[in-house]
VMD Tcl script that draws the C-alpha trace (Angstrom):
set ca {
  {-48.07 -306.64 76.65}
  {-48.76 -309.81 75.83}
  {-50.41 -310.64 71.94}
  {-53.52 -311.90 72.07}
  {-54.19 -315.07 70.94}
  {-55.37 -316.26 67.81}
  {-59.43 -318.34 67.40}
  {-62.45 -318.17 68.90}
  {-61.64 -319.18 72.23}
  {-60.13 -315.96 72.72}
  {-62.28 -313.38 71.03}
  {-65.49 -315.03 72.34}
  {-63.92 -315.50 75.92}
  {-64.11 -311.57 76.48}
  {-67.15 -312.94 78.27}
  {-65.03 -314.53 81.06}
  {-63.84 -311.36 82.20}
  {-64.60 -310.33 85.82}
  {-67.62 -313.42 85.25}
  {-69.79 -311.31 88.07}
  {-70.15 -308.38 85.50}
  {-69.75 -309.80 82.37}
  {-72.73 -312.41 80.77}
  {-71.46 -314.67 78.27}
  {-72.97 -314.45 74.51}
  {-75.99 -315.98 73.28}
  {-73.66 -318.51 70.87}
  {-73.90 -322.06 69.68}
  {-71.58 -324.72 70.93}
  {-69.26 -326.38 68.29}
  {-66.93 -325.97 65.59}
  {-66.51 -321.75 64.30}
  {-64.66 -320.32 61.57}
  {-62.85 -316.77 62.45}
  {-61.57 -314.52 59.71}
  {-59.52 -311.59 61.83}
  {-58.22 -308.56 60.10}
  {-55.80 -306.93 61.47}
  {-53.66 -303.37 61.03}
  {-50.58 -302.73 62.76}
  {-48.70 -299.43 62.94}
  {-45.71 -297.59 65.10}
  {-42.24 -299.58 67.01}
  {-42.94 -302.18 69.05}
  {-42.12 -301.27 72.58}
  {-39.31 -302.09 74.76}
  {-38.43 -302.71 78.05}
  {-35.99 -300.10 79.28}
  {-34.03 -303.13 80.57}
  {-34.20 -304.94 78.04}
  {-32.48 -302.06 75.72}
  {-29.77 -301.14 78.64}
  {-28.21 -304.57 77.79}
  {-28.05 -304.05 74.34}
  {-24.15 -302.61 73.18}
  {-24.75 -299.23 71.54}
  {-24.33 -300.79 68.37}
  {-26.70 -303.28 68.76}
  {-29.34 -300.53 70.04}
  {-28.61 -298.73 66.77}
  {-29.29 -301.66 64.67}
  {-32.41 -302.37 66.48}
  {-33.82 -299.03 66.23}
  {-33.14 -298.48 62.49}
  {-34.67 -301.72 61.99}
  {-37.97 -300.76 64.17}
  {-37.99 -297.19 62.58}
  {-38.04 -299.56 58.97}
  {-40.73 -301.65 59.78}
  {-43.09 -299.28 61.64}
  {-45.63 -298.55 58.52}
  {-48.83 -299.69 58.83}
  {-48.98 -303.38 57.85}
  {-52.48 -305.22 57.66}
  {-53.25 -308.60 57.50}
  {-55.94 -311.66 57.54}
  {-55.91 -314.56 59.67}
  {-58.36 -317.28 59.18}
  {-58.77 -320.38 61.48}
  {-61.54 -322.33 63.31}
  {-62.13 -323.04 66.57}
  {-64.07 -325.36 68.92}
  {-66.18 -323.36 71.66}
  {-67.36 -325.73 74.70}
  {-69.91 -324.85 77.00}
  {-66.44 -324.37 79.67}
  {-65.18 -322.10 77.13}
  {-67.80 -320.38 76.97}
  {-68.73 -319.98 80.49}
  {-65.72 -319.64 82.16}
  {-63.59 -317.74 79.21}
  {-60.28 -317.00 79.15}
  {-58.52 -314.83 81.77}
  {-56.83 -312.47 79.40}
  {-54.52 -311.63 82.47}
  {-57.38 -311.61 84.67}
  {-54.84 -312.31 87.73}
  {-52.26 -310.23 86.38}
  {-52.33 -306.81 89.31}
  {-50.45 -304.75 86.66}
  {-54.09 -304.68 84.22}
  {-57.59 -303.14 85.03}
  {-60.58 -304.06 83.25}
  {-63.92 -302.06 83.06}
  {-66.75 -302.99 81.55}
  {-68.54 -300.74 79.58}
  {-71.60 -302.94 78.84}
  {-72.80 -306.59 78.66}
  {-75.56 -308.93 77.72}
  {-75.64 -311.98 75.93}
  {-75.27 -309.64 72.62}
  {-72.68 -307.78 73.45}
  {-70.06 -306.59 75.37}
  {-67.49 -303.92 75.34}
  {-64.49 -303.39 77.42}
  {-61.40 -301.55 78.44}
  {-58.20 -303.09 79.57}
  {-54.86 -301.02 80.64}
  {-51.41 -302.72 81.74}
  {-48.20 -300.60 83.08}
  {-45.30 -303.47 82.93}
  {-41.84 -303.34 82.47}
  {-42.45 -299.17 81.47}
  {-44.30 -300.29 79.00}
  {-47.86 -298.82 79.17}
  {-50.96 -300.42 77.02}
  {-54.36 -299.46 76.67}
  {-57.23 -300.84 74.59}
  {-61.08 -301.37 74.15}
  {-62.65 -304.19 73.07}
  {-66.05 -305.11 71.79}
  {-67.83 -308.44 70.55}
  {-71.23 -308.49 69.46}
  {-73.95 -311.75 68.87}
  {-75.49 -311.00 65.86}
  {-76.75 -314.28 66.21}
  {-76.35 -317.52 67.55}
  {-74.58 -318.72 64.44}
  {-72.79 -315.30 63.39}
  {-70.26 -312.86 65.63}
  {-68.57 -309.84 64.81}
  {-65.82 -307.83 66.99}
  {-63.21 -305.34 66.87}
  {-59.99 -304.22 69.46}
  {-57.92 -301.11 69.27}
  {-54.74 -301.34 71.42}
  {-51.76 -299.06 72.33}
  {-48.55 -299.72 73.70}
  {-45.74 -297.42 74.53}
  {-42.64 -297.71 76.22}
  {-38.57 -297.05 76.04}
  {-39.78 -294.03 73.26}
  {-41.52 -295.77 71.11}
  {-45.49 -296.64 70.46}
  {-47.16 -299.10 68.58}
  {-51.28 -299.32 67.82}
  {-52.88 -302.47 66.65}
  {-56.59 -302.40 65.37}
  {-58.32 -305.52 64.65}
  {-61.91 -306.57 63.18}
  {-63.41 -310.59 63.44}
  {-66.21 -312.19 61.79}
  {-66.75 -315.67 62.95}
  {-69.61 -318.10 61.40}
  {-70.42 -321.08 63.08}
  {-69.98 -324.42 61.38}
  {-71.83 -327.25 63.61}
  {-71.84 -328.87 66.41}
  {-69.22 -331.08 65.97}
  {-65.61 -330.05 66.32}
  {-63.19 -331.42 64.04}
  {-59.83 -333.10 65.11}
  {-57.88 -330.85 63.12}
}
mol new
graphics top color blue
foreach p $ca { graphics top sphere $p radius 0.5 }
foreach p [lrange $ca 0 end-1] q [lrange $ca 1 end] { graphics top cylinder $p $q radius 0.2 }
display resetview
C-alpha cells in the first residue's frame, strides 16, 4: 500500500473521494499548520515476489531485521500546508482510479466525514478507516487506523492530526 502523504492537502482531501458522495469541509482557504501523530507497530509487508528473489540469506537478514524493528514506534510530524479552493473541491484521489481499492463512505457533511478504504495488491491486503472532522472553519482534527498484511507478516499504523489555520495567505516556503 502506498504511505499516505504528509500536509493538509492530503488529510483534508478525504473530501475528494467518490466527489458525488462525499461534501467537502466547511474550511478556510490559505496557509494551515498540521501536527500528525503517528504509532506504528508489526513487519512491514512484502510482496511474495519481491521475497522469492531474495537469496535465502538475504531473506534471513531481512526478516531478523523486520522481526527487530517491529515494536511500536510513535512519532510527530509537523508541517503547513496551503489549501486552494481546487484542493479543496476536487481533493486528492487517494487511489481513487486504482480497481484494486474500494471506498465506502460511512458519513459526510461539511463537518465531517468518515471512511473505509481496502486494497488487495501484490498479496498484500490493507484495510483502514478514516475520519476528519471541522471543528471549525479555522480548526480540524482527524484520525486513520490502517492494516496491511502480506508474505506472513502484518503491520498497523494509527494516526491522529490537529491542523490550525494560519491566514489566507500561503507562504513560499
Amino acid at each position: 500500500m502506498k504511505r499516505i502523504g504528509i500536509g493538509l492537502v492530503l488529510i483534508l482531501a478525504v473530501s475528494g473521494w467518490t466527489k458525488d458522495k462525499v461534501e467537502p469541509l466547511n474550511v478556510k482557504l490559505g496557509q494551515w499548520k498540521v501536527v500528525r501523530k503517528i504509532t506504528t507497530s508489526g513487519e512491514l509487508p512484502l510482496p511474495p515476489e519481491a521475497l522469492t528473489r531474495l537469496t535465502p540469506e538475504q531473506r534471513a537478514r531481512l526478516e531478523a531485521r523486520m522481526k527487530a524493528s517491529s515494536g511500536e514506534r510513535t512519532h510527530t510530524i509537523t508541517d503547513e500546508n496551503c489549501l486552494t479552493r481546487e484542493q479543496l473541491d476536487e481533493g486528492a484521489d487517494f487511489g481513487a482510479n486504482r480497481p484494486e481499492c474500494v471506498r465506502t463512505v460511512i458519513s459526510s457533511s461539511s463537518s465531517k466525514t468518515a471512511m473505509k478504504l481496502a486494497c488487495e495488491q501484490s498479496g498484500i491486503k490493507g484495510n483502514g478507516t478514516f475520519e476528519v472532522e471541522a471543528l471549525s472553519t479555522e480548526n480540524v482534527k482527524g484520525s486513520s487506523q490502517i492494516t496491511a498484511s502480506g508474505g506472513g507478516h502484518t503491520a498497523h499504523s494509527n494516526s491522529t492530526f490537529t491542523a490550525k489555520w494560519m491566514g489566507p495567505t500561503c507562504s513560499t516556503k
